[in-house]
FILOZA-355931 format. One record per residue (C-alpha): x, z, y; chain; residue number from 1. Coordinates in Angstrom, 3 decimals, always signed. Layout:
<pts>
+----------+----------+----------+-------+-----+
:        X :        Z :        Y : chain :   n :
+----------+----------+----------+-------+-----+
:        X :        Z :        Y :     A : NUM :
...
+----------+----------+----------+-------+-----+
</pts>
This chain:
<pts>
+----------+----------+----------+-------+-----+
:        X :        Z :        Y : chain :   n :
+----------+----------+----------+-------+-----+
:   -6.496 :  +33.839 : +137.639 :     A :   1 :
:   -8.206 :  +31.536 : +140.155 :     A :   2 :
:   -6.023 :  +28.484 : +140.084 :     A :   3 :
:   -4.364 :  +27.376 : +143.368 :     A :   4 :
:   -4.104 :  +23.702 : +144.638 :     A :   5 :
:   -0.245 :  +22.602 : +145.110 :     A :   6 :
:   -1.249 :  +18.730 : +145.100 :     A :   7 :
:   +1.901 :  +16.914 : +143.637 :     A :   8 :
:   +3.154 :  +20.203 : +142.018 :     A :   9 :
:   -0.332 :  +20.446 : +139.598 :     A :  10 :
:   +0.701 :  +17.519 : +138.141 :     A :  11 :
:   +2.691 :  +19.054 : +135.558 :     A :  12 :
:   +5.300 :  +15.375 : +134.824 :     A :  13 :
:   +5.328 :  +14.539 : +138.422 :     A :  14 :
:   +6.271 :  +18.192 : +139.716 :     A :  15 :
:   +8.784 :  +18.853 : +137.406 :     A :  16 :
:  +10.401 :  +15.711 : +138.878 :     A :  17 :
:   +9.810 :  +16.565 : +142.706 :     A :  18 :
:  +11.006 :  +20.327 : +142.083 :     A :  19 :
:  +14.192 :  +18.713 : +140.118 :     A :  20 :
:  +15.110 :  +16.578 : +143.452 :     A :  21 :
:  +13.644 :  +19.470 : +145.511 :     A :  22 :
:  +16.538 :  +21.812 : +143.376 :     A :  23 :
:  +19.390 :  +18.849 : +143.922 :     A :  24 :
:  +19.200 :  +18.552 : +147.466 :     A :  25 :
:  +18.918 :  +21.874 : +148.005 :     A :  26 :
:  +21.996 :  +22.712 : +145.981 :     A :  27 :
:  +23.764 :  +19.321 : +145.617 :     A :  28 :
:  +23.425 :  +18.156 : +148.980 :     A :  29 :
:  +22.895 :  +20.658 : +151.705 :     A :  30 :
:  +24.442 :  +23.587 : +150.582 :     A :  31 :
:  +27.290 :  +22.070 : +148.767 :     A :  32 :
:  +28.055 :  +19.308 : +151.665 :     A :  33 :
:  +28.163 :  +22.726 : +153.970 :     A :  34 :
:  +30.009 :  +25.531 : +151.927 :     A :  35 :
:  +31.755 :  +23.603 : +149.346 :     A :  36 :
:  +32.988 :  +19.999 : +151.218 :     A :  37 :
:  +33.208 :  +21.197 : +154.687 :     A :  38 :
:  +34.276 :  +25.096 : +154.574 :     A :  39 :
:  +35.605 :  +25.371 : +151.112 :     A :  40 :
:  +37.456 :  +22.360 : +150.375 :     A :  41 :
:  +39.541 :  +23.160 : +154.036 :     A :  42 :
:  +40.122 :  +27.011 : +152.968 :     A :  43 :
:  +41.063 :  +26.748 : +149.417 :     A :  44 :
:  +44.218 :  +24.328 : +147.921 :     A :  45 :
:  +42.861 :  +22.024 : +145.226 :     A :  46 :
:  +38.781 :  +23.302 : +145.699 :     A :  47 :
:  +38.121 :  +19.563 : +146.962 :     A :  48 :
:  +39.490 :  +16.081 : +145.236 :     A :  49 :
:  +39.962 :  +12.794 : +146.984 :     A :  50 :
:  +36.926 :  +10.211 : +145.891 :     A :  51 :
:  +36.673 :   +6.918 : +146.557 :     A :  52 :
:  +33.081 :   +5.820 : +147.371 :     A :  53 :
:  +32.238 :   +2.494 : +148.017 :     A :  54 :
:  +35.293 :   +1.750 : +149.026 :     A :  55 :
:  +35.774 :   +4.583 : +151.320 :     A :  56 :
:  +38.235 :   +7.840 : +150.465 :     A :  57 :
:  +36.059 :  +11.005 : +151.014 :     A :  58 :
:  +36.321 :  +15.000 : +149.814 :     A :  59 :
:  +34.852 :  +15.979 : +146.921 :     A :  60 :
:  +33.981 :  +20.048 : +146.261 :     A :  61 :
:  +31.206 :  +21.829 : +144.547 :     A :  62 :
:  +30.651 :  +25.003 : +143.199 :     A :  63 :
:  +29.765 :  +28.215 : +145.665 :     A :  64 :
:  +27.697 :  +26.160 : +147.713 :     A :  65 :
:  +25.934 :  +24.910 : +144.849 :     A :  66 :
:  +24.985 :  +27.870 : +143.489 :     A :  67 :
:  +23.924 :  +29.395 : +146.792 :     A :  68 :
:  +21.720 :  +26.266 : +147.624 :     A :  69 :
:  +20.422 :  +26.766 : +143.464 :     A :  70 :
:  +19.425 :  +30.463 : +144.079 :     A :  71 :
:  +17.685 :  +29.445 : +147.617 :     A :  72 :
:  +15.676 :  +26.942 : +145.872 :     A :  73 :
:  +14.482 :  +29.673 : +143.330 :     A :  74 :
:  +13.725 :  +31.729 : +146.216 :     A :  75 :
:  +11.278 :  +29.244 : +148.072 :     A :  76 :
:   +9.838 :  +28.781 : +144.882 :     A :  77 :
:   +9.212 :  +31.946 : +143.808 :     A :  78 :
:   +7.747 :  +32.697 : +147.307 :     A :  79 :
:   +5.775 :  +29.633 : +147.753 :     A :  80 :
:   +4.161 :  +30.878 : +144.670 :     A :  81 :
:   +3.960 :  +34.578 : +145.301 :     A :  82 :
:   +2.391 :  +36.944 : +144.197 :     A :  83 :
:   +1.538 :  +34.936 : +141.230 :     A :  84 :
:   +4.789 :  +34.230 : +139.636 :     A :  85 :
:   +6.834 :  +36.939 : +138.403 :     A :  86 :
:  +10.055 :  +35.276 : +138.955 :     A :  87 :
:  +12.604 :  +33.777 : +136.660 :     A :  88 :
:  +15.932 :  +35.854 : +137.821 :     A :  89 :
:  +15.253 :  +38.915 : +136.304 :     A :  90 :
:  +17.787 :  +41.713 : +134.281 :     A :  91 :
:  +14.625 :  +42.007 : +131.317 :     A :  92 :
:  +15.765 :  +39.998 : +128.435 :     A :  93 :
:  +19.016 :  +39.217 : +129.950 :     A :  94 :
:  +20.908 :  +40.659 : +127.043 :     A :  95 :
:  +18.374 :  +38.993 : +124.158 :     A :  96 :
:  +18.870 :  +35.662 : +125.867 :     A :  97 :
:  +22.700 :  +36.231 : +125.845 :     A :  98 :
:  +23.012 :  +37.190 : +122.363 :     A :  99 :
:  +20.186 :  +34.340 : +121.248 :     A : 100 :
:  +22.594 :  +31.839 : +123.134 :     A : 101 :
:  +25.803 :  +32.305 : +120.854 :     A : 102 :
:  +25.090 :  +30.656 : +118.018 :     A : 103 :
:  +25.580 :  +27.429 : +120.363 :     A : 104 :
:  +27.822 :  +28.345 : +122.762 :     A : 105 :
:  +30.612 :  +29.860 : +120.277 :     A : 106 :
:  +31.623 :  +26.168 : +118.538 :     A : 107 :
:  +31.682 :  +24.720 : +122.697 :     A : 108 :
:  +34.118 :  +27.723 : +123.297 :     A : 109 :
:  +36.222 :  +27.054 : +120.045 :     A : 110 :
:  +36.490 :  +23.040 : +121.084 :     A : 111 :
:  +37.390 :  +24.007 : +124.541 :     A : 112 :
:  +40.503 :  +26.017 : +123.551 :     A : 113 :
:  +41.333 :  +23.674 : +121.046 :     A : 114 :
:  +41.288 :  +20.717 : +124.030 :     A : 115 :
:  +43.938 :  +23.608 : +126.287 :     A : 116 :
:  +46.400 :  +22.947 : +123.576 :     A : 117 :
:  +46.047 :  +19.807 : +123.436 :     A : 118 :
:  +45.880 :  +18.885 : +127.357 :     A : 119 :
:  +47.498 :  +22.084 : +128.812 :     A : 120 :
:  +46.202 :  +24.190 : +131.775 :     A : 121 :
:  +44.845 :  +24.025 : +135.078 :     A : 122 :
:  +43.593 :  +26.452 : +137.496 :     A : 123 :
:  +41.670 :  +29.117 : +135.868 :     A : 124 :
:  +40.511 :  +30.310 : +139.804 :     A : 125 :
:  +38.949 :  +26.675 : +140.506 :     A : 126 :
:  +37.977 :  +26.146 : +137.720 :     A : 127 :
:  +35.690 :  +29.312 : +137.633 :     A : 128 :
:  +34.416 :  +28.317 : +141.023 :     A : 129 :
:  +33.983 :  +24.891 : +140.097 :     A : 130 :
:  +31.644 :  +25.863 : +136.795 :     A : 131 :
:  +29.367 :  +27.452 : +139.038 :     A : 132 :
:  +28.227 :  +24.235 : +140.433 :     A : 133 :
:  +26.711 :  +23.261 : +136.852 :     A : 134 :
:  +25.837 :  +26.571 : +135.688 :     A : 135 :
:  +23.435 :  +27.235 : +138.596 :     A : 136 :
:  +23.166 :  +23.858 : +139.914 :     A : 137 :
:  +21.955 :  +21.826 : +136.666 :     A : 138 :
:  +20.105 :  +25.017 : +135.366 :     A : 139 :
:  +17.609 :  +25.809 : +138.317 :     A : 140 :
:  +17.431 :  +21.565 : +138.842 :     A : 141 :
:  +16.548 :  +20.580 : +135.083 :     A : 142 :
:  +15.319 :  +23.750 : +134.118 :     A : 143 :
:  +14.594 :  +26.952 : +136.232 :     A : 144 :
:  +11.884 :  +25.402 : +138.532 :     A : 145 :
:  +10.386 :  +22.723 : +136.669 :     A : 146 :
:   +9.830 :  +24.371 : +132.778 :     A : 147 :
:   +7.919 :  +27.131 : +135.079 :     A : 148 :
:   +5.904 :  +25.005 : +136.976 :     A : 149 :
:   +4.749 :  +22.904 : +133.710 :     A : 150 :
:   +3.863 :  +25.964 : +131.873 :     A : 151 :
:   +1.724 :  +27.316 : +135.075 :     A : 152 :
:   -0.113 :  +23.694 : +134.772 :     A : 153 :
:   -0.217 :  +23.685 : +130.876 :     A : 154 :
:   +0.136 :  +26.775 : +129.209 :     A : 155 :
:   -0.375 :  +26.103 : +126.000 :     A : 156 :
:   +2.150 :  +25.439 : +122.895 :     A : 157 :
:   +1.599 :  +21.600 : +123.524 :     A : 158 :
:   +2.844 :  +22.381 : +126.900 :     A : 159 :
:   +5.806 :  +24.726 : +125.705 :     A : 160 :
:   +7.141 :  +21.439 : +123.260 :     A : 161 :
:   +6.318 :  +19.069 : +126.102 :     A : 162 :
:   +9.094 :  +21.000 : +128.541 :     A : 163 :
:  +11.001 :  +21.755 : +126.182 :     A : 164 :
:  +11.624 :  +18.190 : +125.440 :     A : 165 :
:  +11.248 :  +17.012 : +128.835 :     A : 166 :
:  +13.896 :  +19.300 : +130.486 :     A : 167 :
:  +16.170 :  +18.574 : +127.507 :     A : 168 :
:  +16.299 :  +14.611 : +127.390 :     A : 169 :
:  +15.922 :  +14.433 : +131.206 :     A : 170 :
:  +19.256 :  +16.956 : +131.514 :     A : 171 :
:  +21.079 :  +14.499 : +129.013 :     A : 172 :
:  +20.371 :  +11.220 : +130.621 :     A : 173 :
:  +21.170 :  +12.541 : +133.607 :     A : 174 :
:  +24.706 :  +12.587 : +131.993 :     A : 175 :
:  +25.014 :   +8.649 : +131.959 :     A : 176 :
:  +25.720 :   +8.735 : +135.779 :     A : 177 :
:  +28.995 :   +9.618 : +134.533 :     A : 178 :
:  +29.453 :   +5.933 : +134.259 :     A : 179 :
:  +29.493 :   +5.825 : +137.777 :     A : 180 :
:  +32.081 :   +8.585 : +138.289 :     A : 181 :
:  +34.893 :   +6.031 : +136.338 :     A : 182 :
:  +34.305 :   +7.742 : +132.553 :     A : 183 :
:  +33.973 :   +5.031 : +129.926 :     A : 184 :
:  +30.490 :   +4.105 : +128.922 :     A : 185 :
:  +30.812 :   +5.245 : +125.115 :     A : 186 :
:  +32.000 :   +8.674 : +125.878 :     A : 187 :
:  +29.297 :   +8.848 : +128.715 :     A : 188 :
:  +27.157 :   +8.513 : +125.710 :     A : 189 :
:  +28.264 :  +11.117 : +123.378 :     A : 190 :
:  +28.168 :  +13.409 : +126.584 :     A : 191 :
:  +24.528 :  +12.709 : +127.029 :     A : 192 :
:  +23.996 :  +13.281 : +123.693 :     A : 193 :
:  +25.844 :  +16.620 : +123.910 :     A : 194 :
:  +24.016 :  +17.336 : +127.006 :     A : 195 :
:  +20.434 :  +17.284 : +124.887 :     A : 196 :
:  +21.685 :  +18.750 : +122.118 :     A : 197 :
:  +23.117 :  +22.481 : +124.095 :     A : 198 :
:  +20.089 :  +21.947 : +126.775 :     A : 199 :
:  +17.512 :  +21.872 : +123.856 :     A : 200 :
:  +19.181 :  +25.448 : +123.048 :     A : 201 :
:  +19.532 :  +26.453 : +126.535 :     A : 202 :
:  +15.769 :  +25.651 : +127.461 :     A : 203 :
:  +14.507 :  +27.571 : +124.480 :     A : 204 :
:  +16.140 :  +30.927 : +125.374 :     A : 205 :
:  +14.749 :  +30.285 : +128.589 :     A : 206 :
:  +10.936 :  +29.584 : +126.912 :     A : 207 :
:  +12.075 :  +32.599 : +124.779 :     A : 208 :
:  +12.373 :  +35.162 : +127.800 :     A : 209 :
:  +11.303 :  +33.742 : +130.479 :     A : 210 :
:  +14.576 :  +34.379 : +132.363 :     A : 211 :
:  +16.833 :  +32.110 : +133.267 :     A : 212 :
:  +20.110 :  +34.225 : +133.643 :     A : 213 :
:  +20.875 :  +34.233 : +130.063 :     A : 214 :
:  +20.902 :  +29.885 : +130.297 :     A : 215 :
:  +22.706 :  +30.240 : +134.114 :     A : 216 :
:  +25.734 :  +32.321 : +132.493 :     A : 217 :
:  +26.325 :  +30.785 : +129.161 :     A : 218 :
:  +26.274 :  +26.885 : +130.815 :     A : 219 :
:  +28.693 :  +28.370 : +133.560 :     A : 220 :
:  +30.817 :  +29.862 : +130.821 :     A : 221 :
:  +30.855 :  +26.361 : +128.814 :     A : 222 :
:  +32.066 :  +24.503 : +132.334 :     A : 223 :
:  +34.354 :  +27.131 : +133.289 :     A : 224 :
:  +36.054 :  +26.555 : +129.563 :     A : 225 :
:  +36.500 :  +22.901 : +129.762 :     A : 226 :
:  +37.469 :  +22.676 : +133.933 :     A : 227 :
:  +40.451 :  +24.985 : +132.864 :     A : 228 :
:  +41.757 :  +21.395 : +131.014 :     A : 229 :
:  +44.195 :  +20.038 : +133.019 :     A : 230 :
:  +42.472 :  +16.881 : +132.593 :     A : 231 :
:  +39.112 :  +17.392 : +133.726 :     A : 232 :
:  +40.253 :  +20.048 : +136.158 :     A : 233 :
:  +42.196 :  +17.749 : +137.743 :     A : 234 :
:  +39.537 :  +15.025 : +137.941 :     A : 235 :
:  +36.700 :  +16.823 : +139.079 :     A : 236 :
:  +35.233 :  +17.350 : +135.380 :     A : 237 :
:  +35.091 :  +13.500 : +134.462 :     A : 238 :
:  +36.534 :  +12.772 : +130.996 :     A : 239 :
:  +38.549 :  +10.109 : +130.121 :     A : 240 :
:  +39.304 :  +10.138 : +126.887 :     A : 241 :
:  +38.244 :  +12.110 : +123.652 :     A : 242 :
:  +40.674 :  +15.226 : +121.609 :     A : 243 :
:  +40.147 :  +16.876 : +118.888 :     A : 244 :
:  +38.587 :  +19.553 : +120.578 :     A : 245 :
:  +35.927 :  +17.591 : +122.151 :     A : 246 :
:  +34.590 :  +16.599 : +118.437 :     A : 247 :
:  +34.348 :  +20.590 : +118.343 :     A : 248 :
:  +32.311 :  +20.730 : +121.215 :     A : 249 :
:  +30.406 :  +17.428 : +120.309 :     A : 250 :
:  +29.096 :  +19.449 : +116.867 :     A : 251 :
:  +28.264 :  +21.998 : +119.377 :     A : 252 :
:  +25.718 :  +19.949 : +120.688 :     A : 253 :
:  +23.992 :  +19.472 : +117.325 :     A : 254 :
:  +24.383 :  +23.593 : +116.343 :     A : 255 :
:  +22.170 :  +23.748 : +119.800 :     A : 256 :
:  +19.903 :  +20.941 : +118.592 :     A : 257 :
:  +19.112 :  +22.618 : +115.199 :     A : 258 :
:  +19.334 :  +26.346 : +116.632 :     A : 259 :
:  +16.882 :  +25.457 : +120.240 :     A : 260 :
:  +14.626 :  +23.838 : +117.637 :     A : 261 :
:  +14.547 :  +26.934 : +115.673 :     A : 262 :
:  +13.907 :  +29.169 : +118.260 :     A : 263 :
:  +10.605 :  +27.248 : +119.460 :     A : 264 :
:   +9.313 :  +27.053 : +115.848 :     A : 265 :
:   +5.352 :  +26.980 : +115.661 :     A : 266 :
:   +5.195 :  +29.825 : +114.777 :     A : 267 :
:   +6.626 :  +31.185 : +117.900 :     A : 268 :
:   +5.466 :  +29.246 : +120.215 :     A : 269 :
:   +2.120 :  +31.339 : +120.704 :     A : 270 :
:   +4.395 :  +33.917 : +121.729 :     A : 271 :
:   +5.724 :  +31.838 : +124.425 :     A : 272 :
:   +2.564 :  +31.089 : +125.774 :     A : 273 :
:   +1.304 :  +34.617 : +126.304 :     A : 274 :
:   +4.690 :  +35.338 : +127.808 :     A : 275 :
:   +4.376 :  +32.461 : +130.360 :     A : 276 :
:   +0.724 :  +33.419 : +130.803 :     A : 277 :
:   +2.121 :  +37.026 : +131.471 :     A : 278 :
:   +4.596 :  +35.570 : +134.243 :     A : 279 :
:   +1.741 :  +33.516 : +135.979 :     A : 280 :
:   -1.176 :  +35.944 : +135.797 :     A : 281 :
:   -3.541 :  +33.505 : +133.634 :     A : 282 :
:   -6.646 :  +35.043 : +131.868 :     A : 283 :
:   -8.639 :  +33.311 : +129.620 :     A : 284 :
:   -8.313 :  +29.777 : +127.932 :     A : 285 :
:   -6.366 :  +27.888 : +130.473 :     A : 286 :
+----------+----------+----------+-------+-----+
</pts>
């Protein structure tokens, strides 16, 4: 395939950066501001909590809005690089990616029931609506876009470990701004550390299959199990203080450690390539 020049996307480090802010304020900041803050949050009791912000009281809500802006962001993408890119919302795989996903999302589920005995019960409705701001938010940003983009620069197996790790540590760090939300620094920490540990297994099912449903519905289904805590429901998902469910989910980031580790093996990773070749019409040696 004769290579196209997309300036500060063929830089493979750089452009999954600009695509990841590209993603946020799509979905974090215009859509969500719109459809979440000022139609949602007005429409449905409890969809938006009070914030303070430097100082000043404002309206939190995100969730639809998210999600829309997410799936907009995939579709500029995807046409900005049409017809070359076969996409990354697709129903091929869907089921494989699902079923590859379990062995990390099961323990998360276990620890999050544990945690509604512990902490009781909030809103299952918000809290469905609310998990849709991570699930498609935080998987198109850290994910979706950029893991394509780097294997269209570099596809090669160095380039599938280099996203892989990329996407993962840059989706847990990311977590540490939790600090700034009012959660306590150590257990901003072990959530970071969680965060790598089930990204590394969500961003190999999406290496795996080149589809990034399977990742979008199993991180919306981990969010949607924890915002039905009364606790984090009813503080827009930031967590105070540790149970003895979240130790659950905390050795459910190291089963997605050990299992996304697995799954991009050596001695798969050739497969990868040819699939991401596949997706981006590359011949030859590239």
């Amino acid at each position: 395939m004769k290579e196209r020049n997309h300036k500060l996307l063929d830089h493979p480090v750089l452009g999954y950066f600009f695509l990841a802010i590209f993603a946020y304020v799509m979905s974090s900041l215009i859509f969500s501001t719109i459809i979440d803050s000022l139609i949602l949050a007005n429409i449905i009791p409890g969809y938006g909590i009070e914030v303070y912000t430097a100082g000043q009281k404002a309206v939190a809500a995100s969730g639809v809005g998210t999600a829309v802006g997410a799936l907009a962001a995939v579709g500029i993408f995807c046409r900005w690089f049409r017809p070359s890119f076969d996409g990354m919302l697709k129903k091929k795989d869907l089921l494989t990616g699902l079923l590859l996903l379990l062995p990390a999302a099961i323990p998360h589920w276990i620890g999050s029931i544990v945690s509604w005995t512990e902490f009781g019960t909030a809103s299952v409705l918000l809290a469905f609506l609310r998990a849709l701001a991570p699930g498609f938010g935080e998987e198109v940003t850290f994910r979706g876009l950029g893991v394509a983009n780097y294997l269209r620069r570099v596809p090669t197996e160095k380039g599938v470990a280099a996203a892989f790790w990329l996407s993962s540590v840059v989706f847990g760090a990311v977590h540490m701004l939790n600090v700034g939300s009012g959660a306590p620094l150590g257990i901003s920490v072990l959530q970071s550390v969680y965060a790598i540990g089930i990204g590394m297994a969500l961003g190999a099912v999406y290496l795996r299959t080149g589809n990034l449903w399977p990742s979008i519905i199993i991180h919306t289904s981990l969010d949607f199990m924890e915002f039905i805590r009364s606790d984090l429901g009813n503080a827009a998902g930031v967590m105070s203080g540790l149970g003895k469910g979240d130790w659950i989910t905390v050795a459910a980031g190291l089963a997605g450690c050990i299992w996304g580790l697995y799954l991009i093996r050596p001695s798969k990773r050739g497969c990868i390539v040819e699939l991401w070749k596949g997706k981006w019409q590359i011949t030859g040696n590239n």
